[in-house]
Structure formats: structure tokens, C-alpha cells
N, CA, C and O atoms as a Tripos MOL2 file, in Angstrom:
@<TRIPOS>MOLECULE
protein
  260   259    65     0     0
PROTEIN
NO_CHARGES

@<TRIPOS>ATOM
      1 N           0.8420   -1.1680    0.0000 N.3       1 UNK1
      2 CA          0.0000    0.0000    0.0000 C.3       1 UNK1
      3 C           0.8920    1.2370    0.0000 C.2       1 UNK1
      4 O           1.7060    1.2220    0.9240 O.2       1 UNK1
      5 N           0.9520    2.3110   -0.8000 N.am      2 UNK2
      6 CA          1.3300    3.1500   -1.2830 C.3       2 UNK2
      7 C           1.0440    4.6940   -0.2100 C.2       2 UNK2
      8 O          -0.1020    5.1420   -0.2540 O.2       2 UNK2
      9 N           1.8410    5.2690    0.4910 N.am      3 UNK3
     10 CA          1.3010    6.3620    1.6570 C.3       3 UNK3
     11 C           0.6120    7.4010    0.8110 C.2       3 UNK3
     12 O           0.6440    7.2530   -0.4110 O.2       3 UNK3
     13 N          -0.0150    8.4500    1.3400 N.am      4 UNK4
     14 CA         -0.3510    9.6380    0.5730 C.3       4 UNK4
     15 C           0.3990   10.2710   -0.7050 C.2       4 UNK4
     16 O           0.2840   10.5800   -1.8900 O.2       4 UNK4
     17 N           1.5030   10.2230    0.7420 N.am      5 UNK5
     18 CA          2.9760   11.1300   -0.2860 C.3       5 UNK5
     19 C           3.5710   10.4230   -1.7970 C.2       5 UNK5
     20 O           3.9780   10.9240   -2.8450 O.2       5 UNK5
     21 N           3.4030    9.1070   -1.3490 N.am      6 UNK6
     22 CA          4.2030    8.7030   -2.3260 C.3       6 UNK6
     23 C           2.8140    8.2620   -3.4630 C.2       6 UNK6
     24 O           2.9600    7.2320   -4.1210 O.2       6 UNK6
     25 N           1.8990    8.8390   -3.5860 N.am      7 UNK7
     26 CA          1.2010    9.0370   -4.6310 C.3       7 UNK7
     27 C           0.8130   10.1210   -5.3130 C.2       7 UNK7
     28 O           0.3430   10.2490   -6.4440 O.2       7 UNK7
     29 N           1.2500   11.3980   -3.8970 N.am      8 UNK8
     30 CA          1.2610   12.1780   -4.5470 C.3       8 UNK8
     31 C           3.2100   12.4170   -5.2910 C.2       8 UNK8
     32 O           3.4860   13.5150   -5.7720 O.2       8 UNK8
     33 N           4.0470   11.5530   -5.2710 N.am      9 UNK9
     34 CA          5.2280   11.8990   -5.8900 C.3       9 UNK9
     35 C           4.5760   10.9490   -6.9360 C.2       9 UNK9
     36 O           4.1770   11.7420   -7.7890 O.2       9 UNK9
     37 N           4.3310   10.0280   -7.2430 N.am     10 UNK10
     38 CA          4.0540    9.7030   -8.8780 C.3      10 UNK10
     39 C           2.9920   10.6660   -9.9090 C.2      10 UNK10
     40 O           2.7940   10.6700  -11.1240 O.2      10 UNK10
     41 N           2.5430   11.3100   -8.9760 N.am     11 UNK11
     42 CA          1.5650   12.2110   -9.5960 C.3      11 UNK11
     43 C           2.8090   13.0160  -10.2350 C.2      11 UNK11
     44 O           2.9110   13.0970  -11.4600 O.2      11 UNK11
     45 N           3.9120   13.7090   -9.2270 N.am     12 UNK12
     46 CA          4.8230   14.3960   -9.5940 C.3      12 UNK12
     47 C           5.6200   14.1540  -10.7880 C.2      12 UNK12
     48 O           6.0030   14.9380  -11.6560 O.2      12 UNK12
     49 N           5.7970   12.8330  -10.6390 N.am     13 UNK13
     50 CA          6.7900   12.4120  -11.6000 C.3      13 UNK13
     51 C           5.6660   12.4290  -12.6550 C.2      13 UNK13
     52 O           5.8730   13.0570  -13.6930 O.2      13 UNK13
     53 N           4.6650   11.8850  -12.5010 N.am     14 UNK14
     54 CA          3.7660   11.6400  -14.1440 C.3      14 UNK14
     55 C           4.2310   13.4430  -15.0400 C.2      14 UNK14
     56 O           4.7700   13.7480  -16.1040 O.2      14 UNK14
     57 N           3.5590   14.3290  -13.6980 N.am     15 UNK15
     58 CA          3.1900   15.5010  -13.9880 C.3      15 UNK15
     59 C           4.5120   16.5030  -14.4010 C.2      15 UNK15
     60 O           4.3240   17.3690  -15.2550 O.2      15 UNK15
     61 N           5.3380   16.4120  -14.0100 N.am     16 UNK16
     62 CA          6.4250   17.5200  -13.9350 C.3      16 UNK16
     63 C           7.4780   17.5000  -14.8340 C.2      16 UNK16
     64 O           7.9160   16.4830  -15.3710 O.2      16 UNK16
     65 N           7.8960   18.6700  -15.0000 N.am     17 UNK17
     66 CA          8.9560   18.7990  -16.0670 C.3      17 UNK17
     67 C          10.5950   18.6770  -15.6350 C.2      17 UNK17
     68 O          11.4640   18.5660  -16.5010 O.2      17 UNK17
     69 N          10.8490   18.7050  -14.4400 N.am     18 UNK18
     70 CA         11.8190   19.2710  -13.0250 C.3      18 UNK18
     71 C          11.5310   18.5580  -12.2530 C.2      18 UNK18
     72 O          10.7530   18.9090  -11.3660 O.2      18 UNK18
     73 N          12.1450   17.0600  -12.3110 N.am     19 UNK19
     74 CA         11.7220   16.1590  -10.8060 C.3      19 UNK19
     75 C          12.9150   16.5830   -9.7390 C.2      19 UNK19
     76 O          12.9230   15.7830   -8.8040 O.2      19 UNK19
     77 N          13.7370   17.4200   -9.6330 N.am     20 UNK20
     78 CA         14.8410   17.6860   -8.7320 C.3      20 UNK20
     79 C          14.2410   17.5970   -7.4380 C.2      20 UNK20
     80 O          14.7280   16.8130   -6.6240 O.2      20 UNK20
     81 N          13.3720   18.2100   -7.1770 N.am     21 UNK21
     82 CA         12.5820   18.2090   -5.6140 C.3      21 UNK21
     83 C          12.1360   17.0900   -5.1880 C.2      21 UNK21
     84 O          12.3060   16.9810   -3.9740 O.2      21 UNK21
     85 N          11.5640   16.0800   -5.7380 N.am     22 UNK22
     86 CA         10.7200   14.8900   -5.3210 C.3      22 UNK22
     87 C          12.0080   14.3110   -3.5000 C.2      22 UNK22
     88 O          13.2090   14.1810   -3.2660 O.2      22 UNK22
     89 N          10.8070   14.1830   -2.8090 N.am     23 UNK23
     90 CA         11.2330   13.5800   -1.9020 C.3      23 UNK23
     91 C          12.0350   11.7700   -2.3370 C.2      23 UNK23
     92 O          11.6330   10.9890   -3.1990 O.2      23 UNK23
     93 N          13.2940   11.5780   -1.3240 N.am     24 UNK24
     94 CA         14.4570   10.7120   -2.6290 C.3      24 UNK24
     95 C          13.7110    9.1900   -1.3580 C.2      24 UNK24
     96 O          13.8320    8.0370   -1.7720 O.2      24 UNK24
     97 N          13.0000    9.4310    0.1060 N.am     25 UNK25
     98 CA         12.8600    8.1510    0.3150 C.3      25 UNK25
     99 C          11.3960    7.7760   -0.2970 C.2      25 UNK25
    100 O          11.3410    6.5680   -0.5240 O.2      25 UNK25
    101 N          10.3660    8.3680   -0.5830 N.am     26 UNK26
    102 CA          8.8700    8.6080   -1.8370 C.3      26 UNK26
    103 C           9.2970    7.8280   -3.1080 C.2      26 UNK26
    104 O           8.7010    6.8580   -3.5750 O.2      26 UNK26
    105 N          10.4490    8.4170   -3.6020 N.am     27 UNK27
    106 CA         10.8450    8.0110   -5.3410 C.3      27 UNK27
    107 C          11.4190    6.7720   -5.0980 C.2      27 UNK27
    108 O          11.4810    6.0010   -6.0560 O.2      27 UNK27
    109 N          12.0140    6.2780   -3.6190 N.am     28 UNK28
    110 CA         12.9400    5.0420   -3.4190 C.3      28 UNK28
    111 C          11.6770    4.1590   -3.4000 C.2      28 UNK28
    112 O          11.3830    3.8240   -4.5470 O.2      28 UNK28
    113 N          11.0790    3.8130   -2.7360 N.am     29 UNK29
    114 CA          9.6000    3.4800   -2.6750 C.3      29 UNK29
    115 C           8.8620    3.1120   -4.3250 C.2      29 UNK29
    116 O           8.2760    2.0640   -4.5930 O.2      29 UNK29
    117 N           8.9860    3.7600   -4.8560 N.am     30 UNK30
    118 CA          8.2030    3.7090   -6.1780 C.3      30 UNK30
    119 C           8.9460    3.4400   -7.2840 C.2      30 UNK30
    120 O           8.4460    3.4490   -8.4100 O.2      30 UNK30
    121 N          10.5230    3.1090   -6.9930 N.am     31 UNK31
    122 CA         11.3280    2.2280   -7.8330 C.3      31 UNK31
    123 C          11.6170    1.0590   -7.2530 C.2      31 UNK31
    124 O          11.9890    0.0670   -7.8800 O.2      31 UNK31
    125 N          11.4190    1.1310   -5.6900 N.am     32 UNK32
    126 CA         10.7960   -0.6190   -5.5620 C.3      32 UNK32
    127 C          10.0790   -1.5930   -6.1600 C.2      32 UNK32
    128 O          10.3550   -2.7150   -6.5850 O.2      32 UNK32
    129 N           8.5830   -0.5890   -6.0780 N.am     33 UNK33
    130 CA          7.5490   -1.2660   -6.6110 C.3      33 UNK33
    131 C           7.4680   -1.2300   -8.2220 C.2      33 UNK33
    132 O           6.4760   -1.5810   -8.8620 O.2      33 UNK33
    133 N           8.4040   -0.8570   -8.6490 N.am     34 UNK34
    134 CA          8.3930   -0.6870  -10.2420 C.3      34 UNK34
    135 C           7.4840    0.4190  -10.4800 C.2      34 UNK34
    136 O           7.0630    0.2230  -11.6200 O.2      34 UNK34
    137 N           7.0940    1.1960  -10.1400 N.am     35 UNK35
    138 CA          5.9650    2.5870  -10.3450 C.3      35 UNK35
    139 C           6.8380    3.1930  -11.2250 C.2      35 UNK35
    140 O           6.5040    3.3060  -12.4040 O.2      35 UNK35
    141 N           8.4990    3.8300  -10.6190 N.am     36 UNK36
    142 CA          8.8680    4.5660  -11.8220 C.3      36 UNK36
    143 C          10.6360    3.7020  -12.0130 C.2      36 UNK36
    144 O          11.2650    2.8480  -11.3870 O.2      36 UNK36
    145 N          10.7750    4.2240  -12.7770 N.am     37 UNK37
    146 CA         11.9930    3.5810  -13.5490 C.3      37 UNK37
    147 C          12.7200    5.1420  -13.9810 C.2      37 UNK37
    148 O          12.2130    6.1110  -14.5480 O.2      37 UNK37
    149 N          14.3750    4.8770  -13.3530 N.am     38 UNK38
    150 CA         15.4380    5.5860  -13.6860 C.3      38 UNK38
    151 C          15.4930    5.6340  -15.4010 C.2      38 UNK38
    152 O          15.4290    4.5490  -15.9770 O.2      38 UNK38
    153 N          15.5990    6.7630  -16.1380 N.am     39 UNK39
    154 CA         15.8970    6.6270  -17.4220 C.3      39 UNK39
    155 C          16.9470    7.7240  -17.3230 C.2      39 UNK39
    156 O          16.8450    8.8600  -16.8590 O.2      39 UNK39
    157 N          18.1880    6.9740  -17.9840 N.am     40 UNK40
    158 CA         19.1780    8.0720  -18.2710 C.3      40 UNK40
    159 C          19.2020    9.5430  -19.6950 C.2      40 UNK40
    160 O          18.9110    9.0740  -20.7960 O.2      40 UNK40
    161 N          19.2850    9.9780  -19.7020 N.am     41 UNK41
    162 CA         19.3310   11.3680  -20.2490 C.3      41 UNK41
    163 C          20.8260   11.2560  -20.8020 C.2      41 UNK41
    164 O          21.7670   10.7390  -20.1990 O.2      41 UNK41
    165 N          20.8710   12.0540  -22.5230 N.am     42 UNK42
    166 CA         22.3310   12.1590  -22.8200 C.3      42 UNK42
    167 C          23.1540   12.7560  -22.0120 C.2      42 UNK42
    168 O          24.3290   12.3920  -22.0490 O.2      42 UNK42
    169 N          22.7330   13.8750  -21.0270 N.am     43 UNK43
    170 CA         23.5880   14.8820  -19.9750 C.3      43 UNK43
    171 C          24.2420   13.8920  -19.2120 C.2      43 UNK43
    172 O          25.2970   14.2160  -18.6660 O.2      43 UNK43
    173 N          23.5550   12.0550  -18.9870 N.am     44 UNK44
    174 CA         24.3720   11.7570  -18.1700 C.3      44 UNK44
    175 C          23.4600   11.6370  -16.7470 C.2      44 UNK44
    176 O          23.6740   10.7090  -15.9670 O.2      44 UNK44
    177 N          22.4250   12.6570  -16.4820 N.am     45 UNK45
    178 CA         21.5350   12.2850  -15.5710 C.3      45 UNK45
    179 C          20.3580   11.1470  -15.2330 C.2      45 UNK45
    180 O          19.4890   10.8720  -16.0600 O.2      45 UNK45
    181 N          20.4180   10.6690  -14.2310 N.am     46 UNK46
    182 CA         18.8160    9.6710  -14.7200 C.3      46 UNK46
    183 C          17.7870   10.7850  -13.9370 C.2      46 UNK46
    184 O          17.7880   11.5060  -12.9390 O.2      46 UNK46
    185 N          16.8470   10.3970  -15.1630 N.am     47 UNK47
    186 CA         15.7580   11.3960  -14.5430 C.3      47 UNK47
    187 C          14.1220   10.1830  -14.3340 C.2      47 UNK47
    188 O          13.6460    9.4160  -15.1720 O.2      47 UNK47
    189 N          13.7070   10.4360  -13.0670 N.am     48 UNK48
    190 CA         12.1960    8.9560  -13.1890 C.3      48 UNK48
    191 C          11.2730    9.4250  -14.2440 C.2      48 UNK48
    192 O          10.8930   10.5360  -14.6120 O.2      48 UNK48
    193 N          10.9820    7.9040  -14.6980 N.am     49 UNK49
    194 CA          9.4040    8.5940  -15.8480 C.3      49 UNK49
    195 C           8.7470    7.1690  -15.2480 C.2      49 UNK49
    196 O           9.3660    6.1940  -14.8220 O.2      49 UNK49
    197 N           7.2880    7.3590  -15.3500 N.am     50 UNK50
    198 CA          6.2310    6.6280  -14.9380 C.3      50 UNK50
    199 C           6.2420    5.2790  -15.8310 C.2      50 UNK50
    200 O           6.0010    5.3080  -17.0380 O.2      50 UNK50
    201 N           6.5340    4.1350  -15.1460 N.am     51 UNK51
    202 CA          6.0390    3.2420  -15.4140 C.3      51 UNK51
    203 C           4.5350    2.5570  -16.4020 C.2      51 UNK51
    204 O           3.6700    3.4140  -16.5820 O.2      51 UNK51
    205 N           4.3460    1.7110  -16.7610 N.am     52 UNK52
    206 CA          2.6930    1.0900  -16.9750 C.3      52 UNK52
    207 C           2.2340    0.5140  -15.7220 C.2      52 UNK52
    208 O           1.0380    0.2740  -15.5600 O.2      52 UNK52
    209 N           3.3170    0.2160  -14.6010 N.am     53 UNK53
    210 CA          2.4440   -0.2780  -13.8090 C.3      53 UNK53
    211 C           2.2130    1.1380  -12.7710 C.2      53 UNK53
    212 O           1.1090    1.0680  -12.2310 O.2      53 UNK53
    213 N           2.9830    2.3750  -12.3810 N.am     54 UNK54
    214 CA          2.5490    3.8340  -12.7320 C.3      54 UNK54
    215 C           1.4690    3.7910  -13.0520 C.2      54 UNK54
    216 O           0.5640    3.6030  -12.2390 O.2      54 UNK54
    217 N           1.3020    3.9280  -14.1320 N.am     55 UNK55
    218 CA         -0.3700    4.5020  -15.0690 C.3      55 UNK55
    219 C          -1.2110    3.5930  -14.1320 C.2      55 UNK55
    220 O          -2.1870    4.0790  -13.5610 O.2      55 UNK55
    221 N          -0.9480    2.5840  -13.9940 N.am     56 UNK56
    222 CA         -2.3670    1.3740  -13.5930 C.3      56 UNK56
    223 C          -2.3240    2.0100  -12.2410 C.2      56 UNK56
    224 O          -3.5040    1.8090  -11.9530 O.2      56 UNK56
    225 N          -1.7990    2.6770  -11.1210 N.am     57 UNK57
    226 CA         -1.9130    3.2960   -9.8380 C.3      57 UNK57
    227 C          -2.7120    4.1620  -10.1480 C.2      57 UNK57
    228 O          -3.9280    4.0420  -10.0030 O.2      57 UNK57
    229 N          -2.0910    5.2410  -10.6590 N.am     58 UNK58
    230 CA         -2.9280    6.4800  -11.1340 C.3      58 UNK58
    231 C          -3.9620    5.9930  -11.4380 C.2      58 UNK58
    232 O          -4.7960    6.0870  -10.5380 O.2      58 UNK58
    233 N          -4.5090    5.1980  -12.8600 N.am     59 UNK59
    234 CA         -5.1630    4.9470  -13.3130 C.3      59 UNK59
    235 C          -6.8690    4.9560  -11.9340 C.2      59 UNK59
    236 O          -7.8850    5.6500  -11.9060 O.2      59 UNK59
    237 N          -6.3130    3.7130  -10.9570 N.am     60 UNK60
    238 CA         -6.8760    3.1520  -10.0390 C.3      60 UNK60
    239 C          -7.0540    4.4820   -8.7450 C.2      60 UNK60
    240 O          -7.7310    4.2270   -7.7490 O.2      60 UNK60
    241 N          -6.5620    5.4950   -8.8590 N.am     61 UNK61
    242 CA         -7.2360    6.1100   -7.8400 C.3      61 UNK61
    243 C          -7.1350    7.6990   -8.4760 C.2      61 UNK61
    244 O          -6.6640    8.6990   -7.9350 O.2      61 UNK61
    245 N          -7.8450    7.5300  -10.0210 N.am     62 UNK62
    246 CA         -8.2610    8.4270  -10.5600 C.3      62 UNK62
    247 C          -7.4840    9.5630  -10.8410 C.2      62 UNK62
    248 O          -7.8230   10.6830  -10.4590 O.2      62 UNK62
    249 N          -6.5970    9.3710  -11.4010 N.am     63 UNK63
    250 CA         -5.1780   10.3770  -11.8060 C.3      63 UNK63
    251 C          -4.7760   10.1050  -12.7560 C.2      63 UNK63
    252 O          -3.9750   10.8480  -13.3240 O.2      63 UNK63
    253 N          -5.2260    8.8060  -13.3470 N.am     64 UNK64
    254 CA         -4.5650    8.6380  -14.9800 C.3      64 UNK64
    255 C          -5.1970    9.0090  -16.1040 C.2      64 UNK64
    256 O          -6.2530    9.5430  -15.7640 O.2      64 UNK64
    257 N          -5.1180    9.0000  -16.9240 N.am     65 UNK65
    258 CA         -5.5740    9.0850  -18.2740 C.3      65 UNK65
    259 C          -6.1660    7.9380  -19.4400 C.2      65 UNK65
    260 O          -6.4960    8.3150  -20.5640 O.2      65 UNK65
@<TRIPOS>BOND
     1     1     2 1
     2     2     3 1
     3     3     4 2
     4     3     5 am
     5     5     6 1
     6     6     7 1
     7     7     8 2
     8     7     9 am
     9     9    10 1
    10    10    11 1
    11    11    12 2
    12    11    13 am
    13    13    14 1
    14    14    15 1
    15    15    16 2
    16    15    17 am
    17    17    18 1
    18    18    19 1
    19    19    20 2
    20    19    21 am
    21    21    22 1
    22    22    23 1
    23    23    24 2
    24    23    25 am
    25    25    26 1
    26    26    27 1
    27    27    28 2
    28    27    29 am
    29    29    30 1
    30    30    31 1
    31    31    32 2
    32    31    33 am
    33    33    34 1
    34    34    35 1
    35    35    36 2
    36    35    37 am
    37    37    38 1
    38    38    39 1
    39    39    40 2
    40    39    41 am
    41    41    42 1
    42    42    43 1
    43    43    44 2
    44    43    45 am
    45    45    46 1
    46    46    47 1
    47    47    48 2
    48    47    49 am
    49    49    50 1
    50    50    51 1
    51    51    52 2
    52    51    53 am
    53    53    54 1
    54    54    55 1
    55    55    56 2
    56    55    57 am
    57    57    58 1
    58    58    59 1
    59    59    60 2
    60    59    61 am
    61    61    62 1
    62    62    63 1
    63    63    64 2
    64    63    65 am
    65    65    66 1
    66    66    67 1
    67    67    68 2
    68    67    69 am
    69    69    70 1
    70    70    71 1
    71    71    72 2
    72    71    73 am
    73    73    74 1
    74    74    75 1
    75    75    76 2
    76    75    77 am
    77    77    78 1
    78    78    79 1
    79    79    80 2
    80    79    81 am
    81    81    82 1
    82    82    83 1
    83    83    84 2
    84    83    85 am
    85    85    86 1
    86    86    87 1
    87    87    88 2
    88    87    89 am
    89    89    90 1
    90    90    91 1
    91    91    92 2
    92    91    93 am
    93    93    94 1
    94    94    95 1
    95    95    96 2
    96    95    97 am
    97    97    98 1
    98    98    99 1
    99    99   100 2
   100    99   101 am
   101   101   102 1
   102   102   103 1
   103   103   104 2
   104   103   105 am
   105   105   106 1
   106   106   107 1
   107   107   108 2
   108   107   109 am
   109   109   110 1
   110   110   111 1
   111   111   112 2
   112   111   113 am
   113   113   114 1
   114   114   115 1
   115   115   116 2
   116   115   117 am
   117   117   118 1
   118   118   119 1
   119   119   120 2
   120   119   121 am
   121   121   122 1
   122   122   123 1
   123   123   124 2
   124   123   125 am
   125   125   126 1
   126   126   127 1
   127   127   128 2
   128   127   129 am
   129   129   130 1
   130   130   131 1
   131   131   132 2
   132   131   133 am
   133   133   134 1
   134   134   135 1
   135   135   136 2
   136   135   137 am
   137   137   138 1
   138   138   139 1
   139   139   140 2
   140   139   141 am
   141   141   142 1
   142   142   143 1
   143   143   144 2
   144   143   145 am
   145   145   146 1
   146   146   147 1
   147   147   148 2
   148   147   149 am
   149   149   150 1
   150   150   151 1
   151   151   152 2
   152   151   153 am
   153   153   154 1
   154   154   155 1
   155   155   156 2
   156   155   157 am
   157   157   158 1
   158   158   159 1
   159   159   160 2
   160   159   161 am
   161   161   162 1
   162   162   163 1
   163   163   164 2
   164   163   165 am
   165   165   166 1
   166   166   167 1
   167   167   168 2
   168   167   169 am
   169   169   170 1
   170   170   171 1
   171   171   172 2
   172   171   173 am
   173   173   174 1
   174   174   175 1
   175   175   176 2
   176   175   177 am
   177   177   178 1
   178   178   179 1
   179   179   180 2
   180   179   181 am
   181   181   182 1
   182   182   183 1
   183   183   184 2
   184   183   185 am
   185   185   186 1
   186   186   187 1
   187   187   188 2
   188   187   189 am
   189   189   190 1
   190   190   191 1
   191   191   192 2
   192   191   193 am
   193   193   194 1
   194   194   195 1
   195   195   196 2
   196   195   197 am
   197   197   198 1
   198   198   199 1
   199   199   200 2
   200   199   201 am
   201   201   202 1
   202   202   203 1
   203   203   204 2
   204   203   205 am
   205   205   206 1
   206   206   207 1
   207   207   208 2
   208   207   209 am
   209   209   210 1
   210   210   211 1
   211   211   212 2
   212   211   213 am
   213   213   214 1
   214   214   215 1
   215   215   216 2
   216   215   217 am
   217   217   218 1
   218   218   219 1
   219   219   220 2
   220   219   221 am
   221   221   222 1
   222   222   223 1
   223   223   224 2
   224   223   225 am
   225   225   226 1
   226   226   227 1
   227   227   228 2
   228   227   229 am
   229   229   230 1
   230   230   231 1
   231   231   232 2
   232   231   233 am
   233   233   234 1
   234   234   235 1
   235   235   236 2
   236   235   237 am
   237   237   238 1
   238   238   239 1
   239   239   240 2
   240   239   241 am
   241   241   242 1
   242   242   243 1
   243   243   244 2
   244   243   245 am
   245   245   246 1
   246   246   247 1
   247   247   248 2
   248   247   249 am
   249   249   250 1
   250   250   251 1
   251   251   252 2
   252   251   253 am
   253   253   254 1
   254   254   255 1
   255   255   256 2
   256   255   257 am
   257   257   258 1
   258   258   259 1
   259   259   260 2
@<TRIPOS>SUBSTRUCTURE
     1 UNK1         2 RESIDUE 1 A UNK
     2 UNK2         6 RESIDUE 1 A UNK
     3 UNK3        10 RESIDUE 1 A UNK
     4 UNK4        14 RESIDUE 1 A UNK
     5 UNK5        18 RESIDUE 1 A UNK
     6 UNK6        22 RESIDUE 1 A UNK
     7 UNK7        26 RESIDUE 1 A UNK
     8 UNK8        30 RESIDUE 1 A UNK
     9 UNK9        34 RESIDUE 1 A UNK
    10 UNK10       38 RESIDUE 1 A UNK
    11 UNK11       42 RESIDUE 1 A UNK
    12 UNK12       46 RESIDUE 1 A UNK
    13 UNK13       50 RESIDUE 1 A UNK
    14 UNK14       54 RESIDUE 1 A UNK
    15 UNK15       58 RESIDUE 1 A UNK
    16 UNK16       62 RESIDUE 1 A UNK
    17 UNK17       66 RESIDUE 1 A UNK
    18 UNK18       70 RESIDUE 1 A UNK
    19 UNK19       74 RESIDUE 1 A UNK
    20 UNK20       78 RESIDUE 1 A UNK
    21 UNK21       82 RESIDUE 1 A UNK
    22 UNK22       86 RESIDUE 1 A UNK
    23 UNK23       90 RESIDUE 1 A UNK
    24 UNK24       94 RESIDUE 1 A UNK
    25 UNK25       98 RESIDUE 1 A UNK
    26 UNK26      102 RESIDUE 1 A UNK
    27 UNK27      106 RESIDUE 1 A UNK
    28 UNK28      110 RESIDUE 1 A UNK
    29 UNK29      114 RESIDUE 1 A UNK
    30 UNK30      118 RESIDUE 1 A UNK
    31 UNK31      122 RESIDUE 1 A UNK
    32 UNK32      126 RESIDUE 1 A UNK
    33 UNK33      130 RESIDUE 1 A UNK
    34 UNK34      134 RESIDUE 1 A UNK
    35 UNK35      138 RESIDUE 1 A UNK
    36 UNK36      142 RESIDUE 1 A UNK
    37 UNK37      146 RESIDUE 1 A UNK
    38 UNK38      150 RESIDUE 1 A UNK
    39 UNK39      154 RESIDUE 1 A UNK
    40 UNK40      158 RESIDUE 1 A UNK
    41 UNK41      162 RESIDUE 1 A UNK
    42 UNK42      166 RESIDUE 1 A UNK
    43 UNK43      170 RESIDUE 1 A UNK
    44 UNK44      174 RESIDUE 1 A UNK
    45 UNK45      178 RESIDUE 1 A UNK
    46 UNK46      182 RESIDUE 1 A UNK
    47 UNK47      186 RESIDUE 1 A UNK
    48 UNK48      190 RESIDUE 1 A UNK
    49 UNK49      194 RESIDUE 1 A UNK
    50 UNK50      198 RESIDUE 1 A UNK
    51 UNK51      202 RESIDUE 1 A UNK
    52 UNK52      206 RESIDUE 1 A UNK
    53 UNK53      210 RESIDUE 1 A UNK
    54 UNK54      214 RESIDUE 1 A UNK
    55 UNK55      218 RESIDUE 1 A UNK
    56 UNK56      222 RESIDUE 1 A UNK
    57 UNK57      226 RESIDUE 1 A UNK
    58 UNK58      230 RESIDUE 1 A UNK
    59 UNK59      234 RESIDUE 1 A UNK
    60 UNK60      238 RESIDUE 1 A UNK
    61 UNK61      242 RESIDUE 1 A UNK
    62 UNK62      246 RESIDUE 1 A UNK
    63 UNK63      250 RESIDUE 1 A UNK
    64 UNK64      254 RESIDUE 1 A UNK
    65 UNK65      258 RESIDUE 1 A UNK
């Protein structure tokens, strides 16, 4: 079961352009559960992007698309 916060950080990550802020034990949490996945960037950074199993959270408590 997923806390407040850390649904509202996949919201973040779905939503945002600038994940620098996301709380890092929220995002640790949601690359446990496979929600989001590290993708590296040519700069060299990994930046999170939402999963499908992501979408199916959202999806399920009315945040997805």
C-alpha cells in the first residue's frame, strides 16, 4: 500500500517537467515497486518517468488518463 505522499510523488513524476525536488525516500519506494523507472538522459543524468504499472496506480485512484 502506497502512503499519501508517495502518490502524490508519482503524480509528480507523471506531472512535472523538473523532478529535482521529489522527496528521494517517496521516489525510493516507487522504484521498488516498479511505479517509476530511472531513465538516463544524454547529460548523463537519470531522470524517473512513470512506469505502466505507474499509469495502472494512477489509473486506479483516478489520476490517470
Amino acid at each position: 500500500m502506497l502512503s499519501q505522499h508517495e502518490i502524490a510523488t508519482l503524480i509528480l513524476v507523471k506531472d512535472a517537467k523538473d523532478p529535482r525536488g521529489l522527496n528521494p525516500a517517496d521516489l525510493d519506494t516507487l522504484l521498488e515497486h516498479e511505479f517509476v523507472a530511472l531513465e538516463k538522459r544524454p547529460s548523463g543524468l537519470a531522470c524517473p518517468r512513470i512506469t505502466h504499472r505507474g499509469h495502472s496506480i494512477l489509473k486506479a485512484v483516478g489520476r490517470g488518463q
